[in-house]
C-alpha angles and dihedrals in degrees: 000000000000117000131196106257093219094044108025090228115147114250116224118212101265092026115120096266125132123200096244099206127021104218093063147032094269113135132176133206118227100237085060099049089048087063100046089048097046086045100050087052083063086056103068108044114111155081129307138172134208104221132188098208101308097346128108120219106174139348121215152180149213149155092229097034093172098061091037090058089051087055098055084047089064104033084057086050087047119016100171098071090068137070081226096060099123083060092050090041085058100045089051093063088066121087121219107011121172136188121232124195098221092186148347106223145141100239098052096157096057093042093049094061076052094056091041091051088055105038102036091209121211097233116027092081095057094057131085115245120277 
């Protein structure tokens, strides 16, 4: 009998269950998928900035940080595929520079004017509102 590898139920033959990994016998009901899934999206809304050594070029949010810092990754490699290029022209100007994750957190926006007010970042001035 299959059982579900987070909670341990047994998993009948037409119930909602999906084998987790395909080299061995490791299945996963969908009810518990649904919550890792829905846990790890908490995971990854907060704040981040984008820093040269100690200074700080721009703060931002999201509420999938992760996949919006892999976005400013490739808009610096490549400035020209965005409406936002003269931001990414000018980050790119800049060596070393490095994205921090400030905080994980629920209310992003309001903590991103926080983190604006403390850092006093070069750039985020200089854009429109989101």
């Amino acid at each position: 009998m299959k059982k579900c590898r987070k909670c341990k139920t047994d998993l009948v033959v037409g119930q909602n269950w999906q084998q987790h990994n395909k080299n061995n016998a490791d299945y996963i009901c969908h009810s518990c998928q649904y919550q890792i899934i829905k846990n790890n999206n908490k995971k990854y809304k907060g704040v981040y900035g984008i820093f040269e050594g100690n200074t700080c070029l721009y703060i931002g949010e999201s509420s999938q940080y992760k996949r919006r810092i892999t976005t400013h990754k490739a808009r610096i490699k490549n400035p020209h595929m965005t409406s936002e290029s003269n931001f990414y022209i000018k980050l790119q100007k800049h060596r070393n520079l490095t994205f921090k994750v400030l905080e994980v957190c629920n209310d992003h926006k309001d903590k991103e004017k926080h983190y604006i007010d403390v850092y006093k970042p070069l750039y985020n001035k200089n854009l429109t509102d989101k």
